[in-house]
NUVEX-993362 format. One record per residue (C-alpha): chain; z, x, y. Coordinates in nm, 3 decimals, decimal comma, padded with zeros to 5 digits. Layout:
<atoms>
{"A" {Z X Y}}
...
</atoms>
This chain:
<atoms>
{"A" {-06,550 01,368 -02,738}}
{"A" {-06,191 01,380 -02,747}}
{"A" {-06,031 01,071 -02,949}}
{"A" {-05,730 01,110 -02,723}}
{"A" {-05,659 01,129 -02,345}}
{"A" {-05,437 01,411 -02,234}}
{"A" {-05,097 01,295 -02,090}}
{"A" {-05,033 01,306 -01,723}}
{"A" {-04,835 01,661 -01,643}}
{"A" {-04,486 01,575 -01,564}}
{"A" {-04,322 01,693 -01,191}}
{"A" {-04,033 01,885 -01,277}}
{"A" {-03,741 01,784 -01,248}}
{"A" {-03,450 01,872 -01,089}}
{"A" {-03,199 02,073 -01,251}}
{"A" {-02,889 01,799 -01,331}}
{"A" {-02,624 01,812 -01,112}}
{"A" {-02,765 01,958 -00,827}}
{"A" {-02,876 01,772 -00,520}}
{"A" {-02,953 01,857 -00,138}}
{"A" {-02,682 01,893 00,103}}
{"A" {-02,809 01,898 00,487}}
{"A" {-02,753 02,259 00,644}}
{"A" {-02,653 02,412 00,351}}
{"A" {-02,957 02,385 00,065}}
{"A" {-02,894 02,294 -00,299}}
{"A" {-02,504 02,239 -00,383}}
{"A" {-02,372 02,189 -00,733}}
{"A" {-02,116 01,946 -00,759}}
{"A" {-01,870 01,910 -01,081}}
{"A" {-01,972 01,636 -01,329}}
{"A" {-01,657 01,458 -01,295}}
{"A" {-01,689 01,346 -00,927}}
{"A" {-01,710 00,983 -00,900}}
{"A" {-01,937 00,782 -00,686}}
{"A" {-01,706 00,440 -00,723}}
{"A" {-01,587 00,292 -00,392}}
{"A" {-01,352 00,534 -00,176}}
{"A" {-01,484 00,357 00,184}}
{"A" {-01,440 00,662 00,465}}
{"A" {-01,217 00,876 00,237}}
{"A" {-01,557 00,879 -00,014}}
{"A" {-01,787 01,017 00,252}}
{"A" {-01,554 01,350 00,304}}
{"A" {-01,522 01,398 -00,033}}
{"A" {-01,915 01,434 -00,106}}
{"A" {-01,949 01,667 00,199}}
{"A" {-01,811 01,970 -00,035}}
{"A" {-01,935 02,287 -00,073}}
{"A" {-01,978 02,529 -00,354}}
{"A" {-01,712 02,728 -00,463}}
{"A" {-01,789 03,126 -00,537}}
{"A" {-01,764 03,219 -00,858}}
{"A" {-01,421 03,475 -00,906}}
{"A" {-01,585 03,814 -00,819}}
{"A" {-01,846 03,735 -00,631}}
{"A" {-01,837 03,776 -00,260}}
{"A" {-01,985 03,510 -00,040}}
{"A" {-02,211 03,631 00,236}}
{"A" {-01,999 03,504 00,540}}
{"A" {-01,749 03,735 00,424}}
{"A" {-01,934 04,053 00,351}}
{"A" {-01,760 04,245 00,690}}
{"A" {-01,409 04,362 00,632}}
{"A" {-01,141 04,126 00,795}}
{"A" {-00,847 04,326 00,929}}
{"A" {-00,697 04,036 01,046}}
{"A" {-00,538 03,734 00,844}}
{"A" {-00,573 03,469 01,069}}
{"A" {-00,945 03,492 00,996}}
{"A" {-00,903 03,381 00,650}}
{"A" {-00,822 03,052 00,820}}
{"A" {-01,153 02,833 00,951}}
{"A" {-01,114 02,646 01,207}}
{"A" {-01,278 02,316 01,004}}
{"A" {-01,236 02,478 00,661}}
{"A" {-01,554 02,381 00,394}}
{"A" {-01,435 02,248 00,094}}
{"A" {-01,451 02,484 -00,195}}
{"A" {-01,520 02,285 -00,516}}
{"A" {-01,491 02,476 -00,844}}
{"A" {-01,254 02,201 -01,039}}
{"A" {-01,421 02,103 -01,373}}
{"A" {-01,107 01,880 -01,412}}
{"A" {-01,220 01,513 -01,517}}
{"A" {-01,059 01,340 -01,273}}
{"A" {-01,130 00,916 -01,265}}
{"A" {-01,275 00,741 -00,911}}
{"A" {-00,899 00,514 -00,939}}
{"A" {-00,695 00,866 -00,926}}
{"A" {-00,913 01,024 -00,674}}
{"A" {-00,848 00,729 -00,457}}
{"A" {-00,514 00,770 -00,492}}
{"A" {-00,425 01,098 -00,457}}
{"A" {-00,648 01,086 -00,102}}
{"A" {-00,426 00,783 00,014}}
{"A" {-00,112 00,975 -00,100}}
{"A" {-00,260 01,299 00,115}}
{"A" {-00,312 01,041 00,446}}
{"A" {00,101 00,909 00,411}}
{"A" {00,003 00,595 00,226}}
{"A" {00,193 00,598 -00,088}}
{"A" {00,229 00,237 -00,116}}
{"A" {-00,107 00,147 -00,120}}
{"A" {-00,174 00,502 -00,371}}
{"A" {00,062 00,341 -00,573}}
{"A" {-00,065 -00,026 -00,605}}
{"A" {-00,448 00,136 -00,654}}
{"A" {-00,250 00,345 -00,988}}
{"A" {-00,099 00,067 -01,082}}
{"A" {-00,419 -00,178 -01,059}}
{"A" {-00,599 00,159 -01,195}}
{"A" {-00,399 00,159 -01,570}}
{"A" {-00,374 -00,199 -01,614}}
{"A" {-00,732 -00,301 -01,586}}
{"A" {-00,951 00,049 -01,542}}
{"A" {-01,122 00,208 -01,878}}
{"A" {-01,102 00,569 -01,721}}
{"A" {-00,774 00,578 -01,573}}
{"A" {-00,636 00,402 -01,920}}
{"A" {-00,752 00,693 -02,071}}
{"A" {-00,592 00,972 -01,736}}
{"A" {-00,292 01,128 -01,879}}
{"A" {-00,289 01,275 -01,506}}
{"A" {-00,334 00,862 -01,380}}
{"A" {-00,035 00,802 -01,551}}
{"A" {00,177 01,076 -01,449}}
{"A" {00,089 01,071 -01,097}}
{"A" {00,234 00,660 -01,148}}
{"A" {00,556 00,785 -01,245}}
{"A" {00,563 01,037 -00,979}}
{"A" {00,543 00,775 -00,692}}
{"A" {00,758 00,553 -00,900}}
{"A" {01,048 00,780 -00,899}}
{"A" {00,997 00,914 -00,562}}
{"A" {01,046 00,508 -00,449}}
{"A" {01,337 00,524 -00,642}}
{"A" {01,185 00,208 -00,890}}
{"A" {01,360 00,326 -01,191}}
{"A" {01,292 -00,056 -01,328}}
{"A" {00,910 -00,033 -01,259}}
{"A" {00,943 00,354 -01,436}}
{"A" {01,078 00,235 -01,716}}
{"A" {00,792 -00,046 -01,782}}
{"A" {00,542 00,187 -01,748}}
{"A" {00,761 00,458 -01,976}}
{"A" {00,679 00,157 -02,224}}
{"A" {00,332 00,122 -02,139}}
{"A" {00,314 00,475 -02,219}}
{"A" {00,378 00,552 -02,537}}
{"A" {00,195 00,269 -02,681}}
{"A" {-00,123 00,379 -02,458}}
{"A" {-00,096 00,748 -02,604}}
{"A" {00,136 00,753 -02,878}}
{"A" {00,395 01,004 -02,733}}
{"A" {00,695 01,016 -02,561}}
{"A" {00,710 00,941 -02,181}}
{"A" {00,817 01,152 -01,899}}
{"A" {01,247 01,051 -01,871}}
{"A" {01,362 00,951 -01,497}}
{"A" {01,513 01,261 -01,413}}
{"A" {01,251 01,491 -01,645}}
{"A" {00,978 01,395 -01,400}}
{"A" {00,853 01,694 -01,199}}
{"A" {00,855 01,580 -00,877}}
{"A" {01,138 01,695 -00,561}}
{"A" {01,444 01,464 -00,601}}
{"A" {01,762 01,607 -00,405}}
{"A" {02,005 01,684 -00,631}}
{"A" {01,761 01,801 -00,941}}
{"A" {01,885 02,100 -01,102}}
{"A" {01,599 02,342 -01,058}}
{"A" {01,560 02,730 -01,031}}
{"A" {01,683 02,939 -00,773}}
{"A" {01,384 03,089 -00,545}}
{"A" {01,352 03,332 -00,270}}
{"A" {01,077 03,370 -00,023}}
{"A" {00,971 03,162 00,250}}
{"A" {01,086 02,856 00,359}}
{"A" {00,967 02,638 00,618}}
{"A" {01,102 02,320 00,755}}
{"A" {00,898 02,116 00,979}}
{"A" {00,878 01,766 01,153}}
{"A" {01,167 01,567 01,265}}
{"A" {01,522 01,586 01,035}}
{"A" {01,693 01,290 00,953}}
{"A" {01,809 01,159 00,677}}
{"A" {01,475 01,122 00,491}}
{"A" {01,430 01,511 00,516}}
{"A" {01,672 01,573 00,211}}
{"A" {01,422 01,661 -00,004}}
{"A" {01,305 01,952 00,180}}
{"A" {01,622 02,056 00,298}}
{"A" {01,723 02,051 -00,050}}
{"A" {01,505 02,381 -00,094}}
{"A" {01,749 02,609 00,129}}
{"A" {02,020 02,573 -00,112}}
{"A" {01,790 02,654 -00,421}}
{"A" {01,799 03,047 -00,247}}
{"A" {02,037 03,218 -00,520}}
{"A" {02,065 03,578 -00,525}}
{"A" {01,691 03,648 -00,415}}
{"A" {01,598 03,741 -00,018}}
{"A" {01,452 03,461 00,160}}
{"A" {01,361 03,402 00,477}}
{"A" {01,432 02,976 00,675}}
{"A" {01,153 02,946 00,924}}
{"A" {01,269 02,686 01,176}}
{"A" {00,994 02,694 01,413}}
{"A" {00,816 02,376 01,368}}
{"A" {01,085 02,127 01,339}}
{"A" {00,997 01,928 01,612}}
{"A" {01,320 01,724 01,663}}
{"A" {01,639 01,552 01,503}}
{"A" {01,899 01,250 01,452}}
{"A" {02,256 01,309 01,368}}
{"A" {02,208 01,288 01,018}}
{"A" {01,946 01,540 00,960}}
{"A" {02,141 01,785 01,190}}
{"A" {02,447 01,731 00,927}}
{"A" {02,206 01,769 00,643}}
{"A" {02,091 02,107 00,756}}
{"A" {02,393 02,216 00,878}}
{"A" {02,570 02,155 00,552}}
{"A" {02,285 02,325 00,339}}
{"A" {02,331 02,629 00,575}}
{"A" {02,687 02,676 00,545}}
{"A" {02,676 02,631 00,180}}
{"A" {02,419 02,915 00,153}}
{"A" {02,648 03,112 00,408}}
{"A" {03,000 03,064 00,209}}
{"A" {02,789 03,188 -00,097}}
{"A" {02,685 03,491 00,087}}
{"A" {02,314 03,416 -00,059}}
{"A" {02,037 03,660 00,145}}
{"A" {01,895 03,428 00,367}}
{"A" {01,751 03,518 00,713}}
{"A" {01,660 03,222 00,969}}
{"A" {01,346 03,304 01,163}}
{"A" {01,220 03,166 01,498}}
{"A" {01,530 02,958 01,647}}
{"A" {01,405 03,009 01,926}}
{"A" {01,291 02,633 01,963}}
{"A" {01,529 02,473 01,799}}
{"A" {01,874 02,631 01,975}}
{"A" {01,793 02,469 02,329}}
{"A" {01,709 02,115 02,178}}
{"A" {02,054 02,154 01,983}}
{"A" {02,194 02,274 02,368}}
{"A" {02,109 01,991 02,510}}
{"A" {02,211 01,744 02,324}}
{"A" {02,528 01,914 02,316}}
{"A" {02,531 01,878 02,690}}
{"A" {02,536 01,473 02,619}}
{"A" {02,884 01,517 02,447}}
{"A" {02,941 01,219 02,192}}
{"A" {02,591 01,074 02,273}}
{"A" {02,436 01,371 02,163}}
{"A" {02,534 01,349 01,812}}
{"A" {02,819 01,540 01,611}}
{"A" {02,543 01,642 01,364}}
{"A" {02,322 01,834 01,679}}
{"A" {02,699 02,021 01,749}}
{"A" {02,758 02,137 01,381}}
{"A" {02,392 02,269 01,337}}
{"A" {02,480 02,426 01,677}}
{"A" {02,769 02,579 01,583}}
{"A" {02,614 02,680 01,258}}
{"A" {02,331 02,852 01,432}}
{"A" {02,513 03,064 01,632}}
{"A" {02,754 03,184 01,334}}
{"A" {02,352 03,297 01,186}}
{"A" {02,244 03,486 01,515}}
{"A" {02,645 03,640 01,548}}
{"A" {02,721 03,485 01,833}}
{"A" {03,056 03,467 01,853}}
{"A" {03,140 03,461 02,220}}
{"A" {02,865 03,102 02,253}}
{"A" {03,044 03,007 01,919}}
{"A" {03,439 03,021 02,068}}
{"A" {03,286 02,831 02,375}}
{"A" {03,148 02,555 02,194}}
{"A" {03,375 02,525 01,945}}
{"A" {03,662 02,484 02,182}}
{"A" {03,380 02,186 02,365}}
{"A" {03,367 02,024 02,051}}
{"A" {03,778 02,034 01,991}}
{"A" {03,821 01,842 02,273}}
{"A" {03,461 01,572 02,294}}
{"A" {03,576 01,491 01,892}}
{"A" {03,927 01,577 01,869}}
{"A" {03,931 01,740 01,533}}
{"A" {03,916 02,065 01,415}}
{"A" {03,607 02,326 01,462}}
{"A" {03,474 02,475 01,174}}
{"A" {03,562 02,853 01,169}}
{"A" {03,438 03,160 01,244}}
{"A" {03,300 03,301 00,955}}
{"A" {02,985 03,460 01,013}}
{"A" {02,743 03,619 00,717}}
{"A" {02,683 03,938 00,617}}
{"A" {02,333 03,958 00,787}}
{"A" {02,400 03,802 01,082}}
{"A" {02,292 03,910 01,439}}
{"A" {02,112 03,850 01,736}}
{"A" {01,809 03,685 01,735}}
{"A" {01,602 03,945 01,842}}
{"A" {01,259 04,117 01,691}}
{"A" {01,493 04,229 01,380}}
{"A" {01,606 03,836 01,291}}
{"A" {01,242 03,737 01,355}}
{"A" {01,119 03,973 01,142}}
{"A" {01,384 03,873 00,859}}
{"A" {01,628 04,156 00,944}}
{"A" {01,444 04,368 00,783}}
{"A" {01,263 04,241 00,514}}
{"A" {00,939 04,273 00,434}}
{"A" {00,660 04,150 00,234}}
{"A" {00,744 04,349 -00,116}}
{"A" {01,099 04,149 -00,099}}
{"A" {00,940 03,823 -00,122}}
{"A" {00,890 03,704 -00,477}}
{"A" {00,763 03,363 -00,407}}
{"A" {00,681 03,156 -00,111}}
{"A" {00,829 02,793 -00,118}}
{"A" {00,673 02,508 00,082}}
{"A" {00,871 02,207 00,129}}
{"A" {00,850 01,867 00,358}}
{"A" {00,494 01,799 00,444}}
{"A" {00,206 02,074 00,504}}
{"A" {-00,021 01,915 00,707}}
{"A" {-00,345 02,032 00,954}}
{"A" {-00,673 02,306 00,854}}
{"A" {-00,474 02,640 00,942}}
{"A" {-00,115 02,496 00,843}}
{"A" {00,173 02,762 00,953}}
{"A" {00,294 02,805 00,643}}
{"A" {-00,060 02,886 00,459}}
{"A" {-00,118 03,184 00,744}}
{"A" {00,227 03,310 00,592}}
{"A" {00,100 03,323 00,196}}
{"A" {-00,207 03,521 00,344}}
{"A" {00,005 03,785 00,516}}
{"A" {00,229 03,836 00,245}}
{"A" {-00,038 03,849 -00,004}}
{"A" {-00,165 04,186 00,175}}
{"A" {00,116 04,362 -00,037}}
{"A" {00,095 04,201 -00,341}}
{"A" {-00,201 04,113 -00,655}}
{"A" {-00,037 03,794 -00,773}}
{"A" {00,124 03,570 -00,540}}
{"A" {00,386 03,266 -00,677}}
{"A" {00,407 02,935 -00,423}}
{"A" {00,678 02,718 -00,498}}
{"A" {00,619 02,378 -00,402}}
{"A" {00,843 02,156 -00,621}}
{"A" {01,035 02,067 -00,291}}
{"A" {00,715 01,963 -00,120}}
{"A" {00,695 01,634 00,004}}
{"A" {00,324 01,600 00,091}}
{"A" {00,006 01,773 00,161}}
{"A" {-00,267 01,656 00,327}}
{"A" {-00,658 01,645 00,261}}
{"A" {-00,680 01,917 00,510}}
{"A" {-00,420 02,164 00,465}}
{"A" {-00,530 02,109 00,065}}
{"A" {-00,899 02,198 00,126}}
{"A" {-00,764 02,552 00,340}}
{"A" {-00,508 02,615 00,026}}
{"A" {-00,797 02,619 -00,186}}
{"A" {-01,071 02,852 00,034}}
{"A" {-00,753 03,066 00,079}}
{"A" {-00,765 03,095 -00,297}}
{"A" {-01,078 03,165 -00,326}}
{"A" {-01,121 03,420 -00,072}}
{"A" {-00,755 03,592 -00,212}}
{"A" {-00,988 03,561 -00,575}}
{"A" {-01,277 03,765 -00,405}}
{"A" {-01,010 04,089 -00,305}}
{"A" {-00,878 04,037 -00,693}}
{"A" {-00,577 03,876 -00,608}}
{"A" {-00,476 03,564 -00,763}}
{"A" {-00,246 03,256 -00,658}}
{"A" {-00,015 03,058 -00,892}}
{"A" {00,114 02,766 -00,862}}
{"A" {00,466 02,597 -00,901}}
{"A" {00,632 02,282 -00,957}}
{"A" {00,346 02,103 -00,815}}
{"A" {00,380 01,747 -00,899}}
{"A" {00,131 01,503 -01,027}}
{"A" {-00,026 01,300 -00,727}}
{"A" {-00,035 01,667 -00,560}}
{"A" {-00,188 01,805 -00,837}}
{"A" {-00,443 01,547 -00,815}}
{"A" {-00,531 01,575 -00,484}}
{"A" {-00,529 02,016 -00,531}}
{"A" {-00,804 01,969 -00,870}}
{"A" {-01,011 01,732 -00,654}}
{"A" {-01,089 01,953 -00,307}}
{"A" {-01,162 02,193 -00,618}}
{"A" {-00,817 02,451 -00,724}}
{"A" {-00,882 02,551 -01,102}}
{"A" {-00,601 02,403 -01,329}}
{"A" {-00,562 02,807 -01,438}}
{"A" {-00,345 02,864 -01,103}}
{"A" {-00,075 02,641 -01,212}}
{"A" {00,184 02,748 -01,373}}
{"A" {00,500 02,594 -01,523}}
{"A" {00,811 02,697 -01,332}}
{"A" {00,875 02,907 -01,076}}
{"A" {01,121 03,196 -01,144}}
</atoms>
């Protein structure tokens, strides 16, 4: 007779980390996901999907895609392969930042290092701070926390102008590539106009086909970055006017009401396509609705109709382009500007996107960034990343990019 009772046998147990995601099976999720209060922004977040390991090919993509669109899912799946530790307070943040509230991203920081354990300890917390400090132009509330700072980790703090975030006027390195403005200039969109005059002496190529309207002043702005680039005979090549010329047109047609910033980004245009006999026209209109001088005929060295040539980038092609810049805001699951790092990345094994002059990206537009990168990682080609600031970077490690695709300047 046995002194002793054998033990109940165990159930297994699940393997840590894993748990059961409807329609898909078991999903491993990173460690450092938080479960702390994110309200609707919470439930997205714990809808993501496995990333594929770097070499492995998934088994929705087994048939050869000859087109690049397809890349692009209509409702992209989140790709999660970010072992970044990354605390619930900047993970609120950074998805508040992504939906155009950088107020309240900015109070939930500031709450976050004050009174949080975790985001105390978030270099990344902190940095993201200054970032929406010095894009609100609170160089009092920077400096406090610059204080805060170096007691909290016993090192210097990022200076006001060190920051890496877009501020117009920043020194920063020439770039060529792709640029694309979008949404509606004013005078809030000189930040991403900023980019064009960053071109240099490398080929790029000014996509203008979703800005979707204009003021005066952000007609000015981009008129004056364009004939700047134009006077320094810098290899730029505007693509898809096509749009934007007849909204120009017709508020030209309004005379003074239209704007003298719509007439100068006219006139500026049409110097681009080499249109000289619409150029004389106007620019004997504008003489006489503003009584001053027009600017004058000086054409660059590429310039020419806008026909399949200009739309193309007279001529260039995919091996020109050394880096792809995004600026303003990147919004949307197949963003424009995404479509164009997949069809330049036919050409190429390592691909370099700018993005110090971007203003925002959104959660979706973020998540299709990163299944782009992992399906570009599955054909052994590899995306870096460039002057991505803080709260972006935040927002990039949690739909899942690998910190290994950033890199530290763009050149």
């Amino acid at each position: 007779m046995a002194l002793f009772s054998k033990p109940p046998a165990k159930k297994p147990e699940p393997p840590k980390g894993e748990r059961k995601v409807r329609g898909i099976g078991t999903a491993t999720r990173p460690a450092s996901t938080r479960h702390g209060a994110h309200g609707a922004a919470k439930s997205r977040h714990d809808k993501r999907t496995p990333a594929h390991k770097p070499g492995t090919q998934p088994a929705s993509s087994q048939r050869a895609r000859d087109n690049v669109i397809e890349w692009l899912p209509a409702q992209p799946v989140l790709e999660t392969t970010s072992a970044t530790p990354m605390c619930g307070v900047l993970e609120n943040a950074a998805l508040l930042f992504a939906s155009g509230q950088a107020g309240l991203a900015r109070v939930r920081l500031e709450d976050g290092v004050a009174n949080d354990p975790e985001a105390l300890k978030s270099d990344l917390a902190w940095l993201a701070l200054f970032d929406l400090l010095q894009r609100a132009g609170d160089r009092s509330g920077f400096d406090q926390l610059a204080l805060r700072y170096v007691v909290n980790f016993e090192q210097s703090a990022p200076g006001w102008e060190t920051v890496d975030i877009p501020v117009p006027g920043k020194r920063t390195a020439p770039i060529g590539g792709y640029i694309a403005l979008s949404g509606e200039l004013s005078a809030a969109s000189a930040m991403q106009i900023e980019g064009v005059k960053r071109i240099g002496a490398k080929q790029a190529r000014l996509d203008l086909s979703t800005i979707t309207g204009f003021d005066s002043a952000g007609a000015r702005l981009l008129a004056d970055a364009l004939g700047t680039v134009r006077r320094q005979r810098a290899p730029l090549s505007l693509e898809r006017v096509e749009r934007l010329r007849p909204l120009l047109e017709k508020a030209v047609r309004e005379g003074r009401r239209g704007g003298e910033g719509a007439w100068l980004l006219l006139l500026e245009l049409l110097q681009w396509q080499g249109d000289q006999a619409a150029f004389d026209d106007r620019a004997v209109e504008y003489a006489v609705t503003f009584e001053m001088s027009p600017p004058s005929w000086e054409p660059p060295a590429s310039a020419g109709p806008a026909g399949p040539a200009a739309q193309a980038g007279n001529g260039s092609t995919a091996e020109d382009l050394d880096a792809i810049a995004w600026s303003g805001e990147v919004t949307g699951a197949s963003p424009r500007a995404l479509t164009t790092v997949l069809e330049v990345a036919q050409s190429r094994t390592t691909m370099l996107l700018d993005l110090a002059n971007l203003e925002r990206i959104d959660f979706a537009a973020a998540a299709a960034l990163v299944n782009a990168v992992n399906r570009l990682a599955t054909q052994r080609k590899t995306l870096q990343i460039a002057g991505a600031t803080a709260i972006v970077r935040a927002l990039l490690f949690l739909v899942g990019l690998p910190p290994a695709h950033f890199v530290k300047n763009a050149v």
